[in-house]
Residue frames as a rotation matrix with the C-alpha (Angstrom) as fourth column:
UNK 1
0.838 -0.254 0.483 8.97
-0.539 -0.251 0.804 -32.18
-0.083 -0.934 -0.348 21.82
UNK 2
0.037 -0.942 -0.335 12.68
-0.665 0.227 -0.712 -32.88
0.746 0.249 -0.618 22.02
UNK 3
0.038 0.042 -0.998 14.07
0.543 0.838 0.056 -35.93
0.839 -0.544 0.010 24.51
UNK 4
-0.934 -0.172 0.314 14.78
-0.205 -0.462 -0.863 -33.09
0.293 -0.870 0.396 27.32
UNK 5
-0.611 0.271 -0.743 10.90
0.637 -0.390 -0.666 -31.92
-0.470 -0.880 0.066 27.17
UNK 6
-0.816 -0.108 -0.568 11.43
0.024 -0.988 0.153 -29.04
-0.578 0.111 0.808 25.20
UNK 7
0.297 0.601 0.742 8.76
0.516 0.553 -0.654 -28.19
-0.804 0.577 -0.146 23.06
UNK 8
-0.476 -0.545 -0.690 9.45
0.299 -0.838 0.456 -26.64
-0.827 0.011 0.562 20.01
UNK 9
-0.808 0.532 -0.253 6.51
-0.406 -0.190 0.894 -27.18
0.427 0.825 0.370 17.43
UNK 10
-0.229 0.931 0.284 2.82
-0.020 0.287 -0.958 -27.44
-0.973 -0.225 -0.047 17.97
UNK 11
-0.816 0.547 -0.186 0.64
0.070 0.413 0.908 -28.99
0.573 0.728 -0.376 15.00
UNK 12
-0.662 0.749 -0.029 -2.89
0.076 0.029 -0.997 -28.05
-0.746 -0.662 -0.077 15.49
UNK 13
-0.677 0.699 0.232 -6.32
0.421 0.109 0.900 -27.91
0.604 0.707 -0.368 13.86
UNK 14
-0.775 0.598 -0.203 -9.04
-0.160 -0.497 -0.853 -25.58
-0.611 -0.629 0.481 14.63
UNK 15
0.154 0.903 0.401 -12.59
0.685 0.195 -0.702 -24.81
-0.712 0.383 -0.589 12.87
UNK 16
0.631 0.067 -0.772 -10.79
-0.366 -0.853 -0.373 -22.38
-0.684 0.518 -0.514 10.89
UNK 17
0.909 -0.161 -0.386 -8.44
-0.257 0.513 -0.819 -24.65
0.330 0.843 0.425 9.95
UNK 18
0.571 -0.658 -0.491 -4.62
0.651 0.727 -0.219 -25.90
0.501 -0.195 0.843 10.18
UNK 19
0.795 -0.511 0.328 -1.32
-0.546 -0.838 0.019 -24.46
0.265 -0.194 -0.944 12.33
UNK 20
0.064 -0.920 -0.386 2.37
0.897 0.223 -0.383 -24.95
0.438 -0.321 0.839 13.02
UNK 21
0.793 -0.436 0.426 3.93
-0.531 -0.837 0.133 -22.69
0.298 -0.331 -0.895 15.71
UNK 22
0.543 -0.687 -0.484 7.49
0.599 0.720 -0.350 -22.93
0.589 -0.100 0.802 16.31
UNK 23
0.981 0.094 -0.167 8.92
0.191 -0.530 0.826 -21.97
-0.011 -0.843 -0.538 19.46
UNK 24
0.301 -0.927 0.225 11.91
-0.673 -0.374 -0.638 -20.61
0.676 0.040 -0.736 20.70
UNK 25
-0.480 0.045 -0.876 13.76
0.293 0.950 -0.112 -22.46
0.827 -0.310 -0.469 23.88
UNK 26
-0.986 0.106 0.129 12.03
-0.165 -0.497 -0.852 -20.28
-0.027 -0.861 0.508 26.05
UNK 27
-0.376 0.837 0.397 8.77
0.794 0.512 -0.328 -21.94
-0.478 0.192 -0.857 24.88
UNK 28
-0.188 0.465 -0.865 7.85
-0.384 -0.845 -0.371 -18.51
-0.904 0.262 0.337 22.80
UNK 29
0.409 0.240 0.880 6.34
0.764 0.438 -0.474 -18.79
-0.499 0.866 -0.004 19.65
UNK 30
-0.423 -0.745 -0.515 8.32
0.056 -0.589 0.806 -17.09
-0.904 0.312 0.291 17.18
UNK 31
-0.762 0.215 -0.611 6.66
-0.609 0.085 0.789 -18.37
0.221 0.973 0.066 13.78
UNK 32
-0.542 0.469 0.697 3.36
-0.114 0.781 -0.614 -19.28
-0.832 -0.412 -0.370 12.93
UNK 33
-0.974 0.122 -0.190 1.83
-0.187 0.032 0.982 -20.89
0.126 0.992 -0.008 10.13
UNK 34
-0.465 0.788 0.404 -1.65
-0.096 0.408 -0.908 -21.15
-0.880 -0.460 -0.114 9.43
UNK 35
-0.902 0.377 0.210 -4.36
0.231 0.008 0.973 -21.50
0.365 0.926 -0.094 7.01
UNK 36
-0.493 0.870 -0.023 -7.64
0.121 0.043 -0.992 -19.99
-0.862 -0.492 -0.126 8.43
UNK 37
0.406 0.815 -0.414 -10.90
-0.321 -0.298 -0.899 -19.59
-0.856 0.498 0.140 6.53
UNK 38
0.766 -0.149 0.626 -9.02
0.643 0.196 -0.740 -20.94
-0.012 0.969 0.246 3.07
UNK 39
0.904 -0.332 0.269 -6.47
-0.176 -0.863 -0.473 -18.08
0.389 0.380 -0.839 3.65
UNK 40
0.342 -0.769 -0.540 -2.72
0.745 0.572 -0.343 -19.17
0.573 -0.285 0.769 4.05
UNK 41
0.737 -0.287 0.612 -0.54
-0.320 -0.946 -0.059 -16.52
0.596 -0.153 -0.789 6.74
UNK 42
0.149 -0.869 -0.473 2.97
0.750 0.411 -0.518 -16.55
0.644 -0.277 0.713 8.00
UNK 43
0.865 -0.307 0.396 4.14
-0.490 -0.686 0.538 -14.24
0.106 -0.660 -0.744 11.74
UNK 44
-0.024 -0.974 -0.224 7.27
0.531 0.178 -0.829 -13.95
0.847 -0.139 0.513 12.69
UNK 45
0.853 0.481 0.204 7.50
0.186 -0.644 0.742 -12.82
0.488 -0.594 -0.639 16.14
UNK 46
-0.038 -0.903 0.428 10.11
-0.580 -0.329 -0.745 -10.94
0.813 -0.277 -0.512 18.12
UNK 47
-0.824 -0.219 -0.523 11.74
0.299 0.616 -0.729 -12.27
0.482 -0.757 -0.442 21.76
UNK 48
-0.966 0.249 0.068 8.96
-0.162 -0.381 -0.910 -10.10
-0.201 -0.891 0.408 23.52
UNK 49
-0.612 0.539 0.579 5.99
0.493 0.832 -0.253 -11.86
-0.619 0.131 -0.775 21.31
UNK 50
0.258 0.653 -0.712 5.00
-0.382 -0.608 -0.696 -8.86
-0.888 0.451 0.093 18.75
UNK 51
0.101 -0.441 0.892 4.70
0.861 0.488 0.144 -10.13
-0.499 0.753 0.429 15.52
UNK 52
0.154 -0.429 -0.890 7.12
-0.338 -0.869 0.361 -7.72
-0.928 0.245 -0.279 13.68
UNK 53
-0.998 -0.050 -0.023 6.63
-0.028 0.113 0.993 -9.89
-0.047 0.992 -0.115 9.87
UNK 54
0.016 0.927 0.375 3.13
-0.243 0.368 -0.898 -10.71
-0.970 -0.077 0.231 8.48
UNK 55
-0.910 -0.181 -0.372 2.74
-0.348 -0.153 0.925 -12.04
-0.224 0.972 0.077 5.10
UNK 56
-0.526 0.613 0.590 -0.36
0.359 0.789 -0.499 -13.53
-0.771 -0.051 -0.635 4.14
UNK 57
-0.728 0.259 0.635 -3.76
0.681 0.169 0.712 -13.18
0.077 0.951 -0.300 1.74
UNK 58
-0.728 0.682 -0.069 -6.11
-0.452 -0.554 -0.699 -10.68
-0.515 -0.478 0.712 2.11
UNK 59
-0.265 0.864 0.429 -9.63
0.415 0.503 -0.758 -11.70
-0.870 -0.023 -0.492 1.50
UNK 60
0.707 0.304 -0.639 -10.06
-0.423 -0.541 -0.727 -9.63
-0.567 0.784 -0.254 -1.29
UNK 61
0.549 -0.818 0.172 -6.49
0.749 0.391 -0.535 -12.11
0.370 0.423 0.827 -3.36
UNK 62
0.640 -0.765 0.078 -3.77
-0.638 -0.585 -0.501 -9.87
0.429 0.271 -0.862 -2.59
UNK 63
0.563 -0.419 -0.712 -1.11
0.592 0.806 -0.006 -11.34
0.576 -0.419 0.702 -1.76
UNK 64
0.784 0.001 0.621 0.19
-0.293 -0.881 0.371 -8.84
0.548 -0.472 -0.690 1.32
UNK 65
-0.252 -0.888 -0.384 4.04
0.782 0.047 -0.621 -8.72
0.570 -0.457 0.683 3.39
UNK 66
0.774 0.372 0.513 3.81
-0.130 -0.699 0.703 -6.23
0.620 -0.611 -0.493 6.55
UNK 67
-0.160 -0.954 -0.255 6.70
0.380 0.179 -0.907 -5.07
0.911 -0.242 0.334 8.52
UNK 68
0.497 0.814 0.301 5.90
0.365 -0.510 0.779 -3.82
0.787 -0.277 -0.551 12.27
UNK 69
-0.277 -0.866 0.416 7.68
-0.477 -0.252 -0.842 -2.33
0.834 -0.431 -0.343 14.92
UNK 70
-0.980 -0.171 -0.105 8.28
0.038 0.356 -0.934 -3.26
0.197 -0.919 -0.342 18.87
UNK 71
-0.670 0.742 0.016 4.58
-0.435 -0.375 -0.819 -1.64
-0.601 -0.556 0.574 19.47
UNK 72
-0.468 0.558 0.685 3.06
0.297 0.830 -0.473 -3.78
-0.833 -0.018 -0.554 17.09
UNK 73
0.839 0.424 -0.340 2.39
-0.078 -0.525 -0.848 -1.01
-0.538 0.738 -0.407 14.11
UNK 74
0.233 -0.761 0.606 2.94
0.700 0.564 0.438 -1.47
-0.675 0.322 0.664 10.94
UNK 75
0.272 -0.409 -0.871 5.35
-0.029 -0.908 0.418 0.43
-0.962 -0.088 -0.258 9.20
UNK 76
-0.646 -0.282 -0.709 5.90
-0.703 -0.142 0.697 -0.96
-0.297 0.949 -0.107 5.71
UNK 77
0.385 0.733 0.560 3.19
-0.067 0.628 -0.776 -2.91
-0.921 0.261 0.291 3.83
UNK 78
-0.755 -0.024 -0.655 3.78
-0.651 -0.083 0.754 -4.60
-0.072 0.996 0.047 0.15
UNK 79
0.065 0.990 0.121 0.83
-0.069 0.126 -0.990 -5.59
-0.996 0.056 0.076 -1.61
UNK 80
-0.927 0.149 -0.344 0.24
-0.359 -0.083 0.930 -7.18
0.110 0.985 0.130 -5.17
UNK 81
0.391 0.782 0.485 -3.07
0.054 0.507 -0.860 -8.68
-0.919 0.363 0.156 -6.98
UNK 82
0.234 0.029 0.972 -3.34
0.804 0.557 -0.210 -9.16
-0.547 0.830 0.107 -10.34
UNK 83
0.687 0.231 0.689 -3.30
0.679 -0.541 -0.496 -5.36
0.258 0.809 -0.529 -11.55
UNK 84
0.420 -0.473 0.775 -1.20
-0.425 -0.856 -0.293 -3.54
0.802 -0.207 -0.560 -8.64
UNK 85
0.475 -0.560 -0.679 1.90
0.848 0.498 0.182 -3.56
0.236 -0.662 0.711 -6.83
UNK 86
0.599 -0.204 0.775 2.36
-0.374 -0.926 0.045 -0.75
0.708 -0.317 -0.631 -4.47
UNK 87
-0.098 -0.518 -0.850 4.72
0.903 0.312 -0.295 -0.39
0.418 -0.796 0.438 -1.74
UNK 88
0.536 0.464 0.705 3.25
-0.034 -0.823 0.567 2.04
0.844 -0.328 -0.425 1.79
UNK 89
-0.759 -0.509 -0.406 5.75
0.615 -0.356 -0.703 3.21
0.214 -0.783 0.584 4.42
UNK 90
0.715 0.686 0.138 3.61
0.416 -0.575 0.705 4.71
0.562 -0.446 -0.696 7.49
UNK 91
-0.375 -0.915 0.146 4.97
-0.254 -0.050 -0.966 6.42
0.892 -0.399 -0.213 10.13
UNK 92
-0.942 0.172 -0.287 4.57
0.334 0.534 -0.777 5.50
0.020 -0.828 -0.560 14.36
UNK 93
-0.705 0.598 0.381 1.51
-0.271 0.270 -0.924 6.38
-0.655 -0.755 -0.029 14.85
UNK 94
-0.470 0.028 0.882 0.18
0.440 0.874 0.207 4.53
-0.765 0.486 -0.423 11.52
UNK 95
0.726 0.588 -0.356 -0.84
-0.111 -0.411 -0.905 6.75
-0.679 0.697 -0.233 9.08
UNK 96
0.503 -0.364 0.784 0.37
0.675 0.731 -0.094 6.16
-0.539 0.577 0.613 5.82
UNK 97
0.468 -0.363 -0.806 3.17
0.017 -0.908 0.418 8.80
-0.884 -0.209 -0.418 4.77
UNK 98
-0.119 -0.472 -0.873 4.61
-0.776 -0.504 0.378 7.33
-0.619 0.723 -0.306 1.06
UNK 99
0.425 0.684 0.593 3.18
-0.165 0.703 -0.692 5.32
-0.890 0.196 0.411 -1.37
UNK 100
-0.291 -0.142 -0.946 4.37
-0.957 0.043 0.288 3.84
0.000 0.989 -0.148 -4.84
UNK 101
0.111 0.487 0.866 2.35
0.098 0.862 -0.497 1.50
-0.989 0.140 0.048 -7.00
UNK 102
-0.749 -0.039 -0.662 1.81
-0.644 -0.191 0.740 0.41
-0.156 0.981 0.118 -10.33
UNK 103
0.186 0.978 0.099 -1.43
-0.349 0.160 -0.923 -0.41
-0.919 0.137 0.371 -12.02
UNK 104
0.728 0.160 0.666 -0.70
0.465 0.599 -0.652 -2.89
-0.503 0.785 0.362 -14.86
UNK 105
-0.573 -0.789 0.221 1.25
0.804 -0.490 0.337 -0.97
-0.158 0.371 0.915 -17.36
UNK 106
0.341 0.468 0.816 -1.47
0.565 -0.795 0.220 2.16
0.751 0.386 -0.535 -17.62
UNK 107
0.755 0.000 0.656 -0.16
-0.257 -0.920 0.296 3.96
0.603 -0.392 -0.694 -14.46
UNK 108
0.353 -0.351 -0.867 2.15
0.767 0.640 0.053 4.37
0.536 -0.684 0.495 -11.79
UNK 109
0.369 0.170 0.914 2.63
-0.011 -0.982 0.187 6.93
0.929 -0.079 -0.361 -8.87
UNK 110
-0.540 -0.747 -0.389 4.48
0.584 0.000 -0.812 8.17
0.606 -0.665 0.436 -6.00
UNK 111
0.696 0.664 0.274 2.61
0.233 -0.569 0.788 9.82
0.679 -0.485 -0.551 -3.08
UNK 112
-0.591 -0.631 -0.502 3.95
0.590 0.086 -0.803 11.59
0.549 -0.771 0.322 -0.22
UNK 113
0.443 0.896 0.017 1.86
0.516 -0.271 0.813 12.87
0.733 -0.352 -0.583 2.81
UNK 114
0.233 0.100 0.967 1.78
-0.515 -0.831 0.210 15.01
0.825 -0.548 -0.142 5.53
UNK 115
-0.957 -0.220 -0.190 1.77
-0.035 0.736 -0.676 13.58
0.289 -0.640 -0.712 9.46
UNK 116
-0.471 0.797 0.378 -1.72
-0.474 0.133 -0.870 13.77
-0.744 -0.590 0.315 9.36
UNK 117
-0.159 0.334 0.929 -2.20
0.479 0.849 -0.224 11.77
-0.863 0.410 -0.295 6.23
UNK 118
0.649 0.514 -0.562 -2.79
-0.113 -0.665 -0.738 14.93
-0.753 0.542 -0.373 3.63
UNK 119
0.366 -0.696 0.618 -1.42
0.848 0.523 0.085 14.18
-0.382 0.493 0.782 0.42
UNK 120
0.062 -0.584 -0.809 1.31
-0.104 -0.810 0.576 16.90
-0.993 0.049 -0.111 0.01
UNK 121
-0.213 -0.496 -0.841 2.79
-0.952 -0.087 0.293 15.48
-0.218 0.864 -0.454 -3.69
UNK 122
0.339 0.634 0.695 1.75
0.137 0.697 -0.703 13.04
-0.931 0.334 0.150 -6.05
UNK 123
-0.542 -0.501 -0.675 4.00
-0.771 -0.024 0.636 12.56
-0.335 0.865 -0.374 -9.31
UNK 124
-0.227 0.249 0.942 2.89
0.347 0.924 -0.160 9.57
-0.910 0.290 -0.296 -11.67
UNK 125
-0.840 0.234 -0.489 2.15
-0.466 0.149 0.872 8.52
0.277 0.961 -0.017 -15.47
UNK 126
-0.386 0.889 0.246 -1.42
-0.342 0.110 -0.933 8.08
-0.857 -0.445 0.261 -15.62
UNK 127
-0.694 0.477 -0.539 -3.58
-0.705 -0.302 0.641 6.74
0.143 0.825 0.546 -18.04
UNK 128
-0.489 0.119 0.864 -6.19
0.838 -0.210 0.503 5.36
0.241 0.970 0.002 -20.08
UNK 129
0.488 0.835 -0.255 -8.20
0.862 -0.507 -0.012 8.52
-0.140 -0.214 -0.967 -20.41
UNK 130
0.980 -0.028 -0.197 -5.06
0.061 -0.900 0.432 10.43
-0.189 -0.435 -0.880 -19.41
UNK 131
0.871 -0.488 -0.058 -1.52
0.488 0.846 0.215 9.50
-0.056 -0.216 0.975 -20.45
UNK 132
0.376 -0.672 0.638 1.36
0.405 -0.500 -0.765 11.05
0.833 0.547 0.084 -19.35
UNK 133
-0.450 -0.594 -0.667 2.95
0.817 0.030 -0.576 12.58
0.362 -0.804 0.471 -16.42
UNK 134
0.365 0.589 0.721 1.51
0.088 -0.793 0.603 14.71
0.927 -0.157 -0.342 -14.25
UNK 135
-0.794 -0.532 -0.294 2.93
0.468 -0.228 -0.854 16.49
0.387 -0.816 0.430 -10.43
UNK 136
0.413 0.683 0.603 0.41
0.096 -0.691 0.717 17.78
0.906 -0.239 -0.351 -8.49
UNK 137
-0.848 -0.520 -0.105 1.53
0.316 -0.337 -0.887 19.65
0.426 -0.785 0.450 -4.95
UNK 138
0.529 0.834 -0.154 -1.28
0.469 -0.137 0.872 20.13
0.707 -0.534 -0.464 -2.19
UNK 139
-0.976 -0.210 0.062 -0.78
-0.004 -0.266 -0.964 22.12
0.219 -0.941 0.258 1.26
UNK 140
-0.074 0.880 -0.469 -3.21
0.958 0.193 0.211 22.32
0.277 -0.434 -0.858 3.68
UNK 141
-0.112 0.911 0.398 -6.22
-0.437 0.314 -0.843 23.06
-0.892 -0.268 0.363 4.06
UNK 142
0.299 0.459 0.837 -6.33
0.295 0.790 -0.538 22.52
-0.908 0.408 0.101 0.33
UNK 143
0.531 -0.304 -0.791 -4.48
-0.783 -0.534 -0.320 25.07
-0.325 0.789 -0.521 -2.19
UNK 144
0.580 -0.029 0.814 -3.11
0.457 0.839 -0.295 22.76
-0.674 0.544 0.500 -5.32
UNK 145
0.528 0.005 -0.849 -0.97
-0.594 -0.712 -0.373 23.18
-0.607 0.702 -0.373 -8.02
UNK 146
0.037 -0.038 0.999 -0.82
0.194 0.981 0.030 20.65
-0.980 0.192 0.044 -10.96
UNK 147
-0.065 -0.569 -0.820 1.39
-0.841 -0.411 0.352 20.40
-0.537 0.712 -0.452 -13.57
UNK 148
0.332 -0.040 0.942 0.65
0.329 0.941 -0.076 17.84
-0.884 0.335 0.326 -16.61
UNK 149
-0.305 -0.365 -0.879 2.04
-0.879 -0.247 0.408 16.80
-0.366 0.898 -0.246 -19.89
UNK 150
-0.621 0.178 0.764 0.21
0.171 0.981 -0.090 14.32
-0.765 0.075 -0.639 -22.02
UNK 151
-0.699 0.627 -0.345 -2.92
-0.411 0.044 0.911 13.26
0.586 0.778 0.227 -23.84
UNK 152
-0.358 0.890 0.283 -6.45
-0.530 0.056 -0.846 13.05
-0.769 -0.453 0.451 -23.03
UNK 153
-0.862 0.506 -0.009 -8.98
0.284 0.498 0.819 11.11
0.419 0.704 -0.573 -24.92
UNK 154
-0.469 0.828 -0.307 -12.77
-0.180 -0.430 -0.885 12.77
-0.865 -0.359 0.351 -25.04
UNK 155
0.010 0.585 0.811 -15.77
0.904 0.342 -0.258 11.92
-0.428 0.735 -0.525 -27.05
UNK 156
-0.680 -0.254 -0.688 -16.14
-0.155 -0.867 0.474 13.43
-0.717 0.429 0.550 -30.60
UNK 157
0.187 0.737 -0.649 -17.53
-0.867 -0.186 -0.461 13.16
-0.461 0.649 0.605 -33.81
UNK 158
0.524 0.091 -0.847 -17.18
-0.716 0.585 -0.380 9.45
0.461 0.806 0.372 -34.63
UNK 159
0.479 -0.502 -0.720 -15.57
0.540 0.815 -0.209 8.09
0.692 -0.289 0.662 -31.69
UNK 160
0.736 -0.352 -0.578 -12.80
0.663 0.198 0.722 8.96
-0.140 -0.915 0.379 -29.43
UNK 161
0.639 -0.406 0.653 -10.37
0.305 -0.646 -0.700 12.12
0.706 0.646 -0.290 -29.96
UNK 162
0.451 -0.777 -0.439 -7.01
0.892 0.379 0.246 12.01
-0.025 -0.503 0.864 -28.61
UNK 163
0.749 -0.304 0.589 -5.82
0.130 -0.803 -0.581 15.64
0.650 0.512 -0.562 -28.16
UNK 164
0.040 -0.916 -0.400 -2.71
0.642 0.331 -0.692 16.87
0.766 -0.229 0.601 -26.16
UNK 165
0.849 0.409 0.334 -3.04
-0.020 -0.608 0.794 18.40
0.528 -0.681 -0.508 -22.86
UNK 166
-0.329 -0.888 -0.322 0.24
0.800 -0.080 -0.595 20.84
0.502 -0.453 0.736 -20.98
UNK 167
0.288 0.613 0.735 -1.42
0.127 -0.786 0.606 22.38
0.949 -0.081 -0.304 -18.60
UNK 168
-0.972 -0.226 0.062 -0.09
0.037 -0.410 -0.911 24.55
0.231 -0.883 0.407 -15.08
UNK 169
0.101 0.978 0.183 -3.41
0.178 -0.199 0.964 24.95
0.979 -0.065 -0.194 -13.14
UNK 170
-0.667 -0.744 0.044 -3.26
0.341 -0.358 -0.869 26.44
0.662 -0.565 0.493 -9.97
UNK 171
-0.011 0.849 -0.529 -6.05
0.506 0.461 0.729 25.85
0.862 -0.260 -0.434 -7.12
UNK 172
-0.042 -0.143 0.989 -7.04
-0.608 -0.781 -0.139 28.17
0.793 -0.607 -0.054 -3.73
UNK 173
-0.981 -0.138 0.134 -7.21
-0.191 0.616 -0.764 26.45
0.023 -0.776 -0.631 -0.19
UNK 174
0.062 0.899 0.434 -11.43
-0.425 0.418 -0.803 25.84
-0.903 -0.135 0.408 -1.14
UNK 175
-0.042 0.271 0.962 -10.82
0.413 0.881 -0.231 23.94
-0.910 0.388 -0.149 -4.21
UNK 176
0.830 0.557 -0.009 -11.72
0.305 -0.468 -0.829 26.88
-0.466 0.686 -0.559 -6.90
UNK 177
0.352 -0.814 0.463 -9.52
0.929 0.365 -0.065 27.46
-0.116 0.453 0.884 -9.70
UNK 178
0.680 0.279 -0.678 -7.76
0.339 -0.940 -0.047 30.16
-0.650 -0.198 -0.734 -9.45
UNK 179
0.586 -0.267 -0.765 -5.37
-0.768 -0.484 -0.419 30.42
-0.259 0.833 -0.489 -12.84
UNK 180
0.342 -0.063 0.938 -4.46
0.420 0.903 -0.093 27.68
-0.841 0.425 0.335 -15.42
UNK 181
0.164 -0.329 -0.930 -1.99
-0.950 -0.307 -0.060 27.81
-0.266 0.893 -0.363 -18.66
UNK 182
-0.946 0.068 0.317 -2.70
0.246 -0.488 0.838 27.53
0.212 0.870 0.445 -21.77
């Protein structure tokens, strides 16, 4: 509290642990720090008290950034751990409309969805198992058509057997192929 009065930082301790909020002069809290449960998080909040940053841990290690609008949904999420760092743009009414990650160095992919969440397109280098690019295009209800260029690995005679796979394949709206080259 300043000599007026004002306040402009609370220090607290709960059973979850520590906090700092720091107000505005309208006494809002704008920014709080905490540490609950062992898990560190930072809000930023707007003049009208939605927090529109989040950064914090997720219980599972990521380490996780969230952007949100006026209504309190969020609209961009980044997100690492140890193996992947994606980045997911929803749209208002939170579903999750474009996606790029990378998985270590064995993959990385681009999604883009529908407004009801259906993944439309899906580019990416994939591997182990698979390596190489691949596009795959979806409409709804469910008709597909997926275009790769790469290598596979399948079991053989003595091990693993690395053969090359360029295949068009080309799917009805129940799932059943319905013509595929070579």
């Amino acid at each position: 509290t300043d000599s007026a009065g004002t306040t402009w930082a609370v220090l607290g301790a709960g059973p979850e642990g520590p906090s700092l909020l720091m107000m505005d002069k309208a006494g809002r809290v704008r920014i709080l720090l905490a540490v609950a449960n062992g898990r560190p998080s930072l809000e930023m909040f707007d003049q009208s008290g939605n927090a529109r940053l989040t950064a914090e841990m997720s219980e599972a290690g990521f380490a996780q950034l969230y952007l949100a609008d006026r209504d309190g949904r969020y609209r961009l999420q980044l997100a690492e751990d140890d193996s992947v760092s994606a980045l997911s743009i929803y749209d208002g009414e939170g579903v999750r409309q474009f996606y790029a990650g990378v998985e270590d160095s064995t993959a990385a992919c681009i999604s883009i969805a529908d407004p009801a969440g259906f993944q439309n397109m899906a580019a990416g280098w994939y591997g182990p198992g698979f390596w190489g690019p691949s596009l795959t295009l979806s409409g709804s209800p469910g008709s597909q058509a997926m275009f790769q260029a790469g290598c596979v690995s399948v079991p053989g005679e003595g091990g693993w057997i690395t053969r090359p796979v360029n295949t068009l394949r080309l799917y009805d709206a129940s799932g059943d192929l319905v013509w595929s080259a070579p």
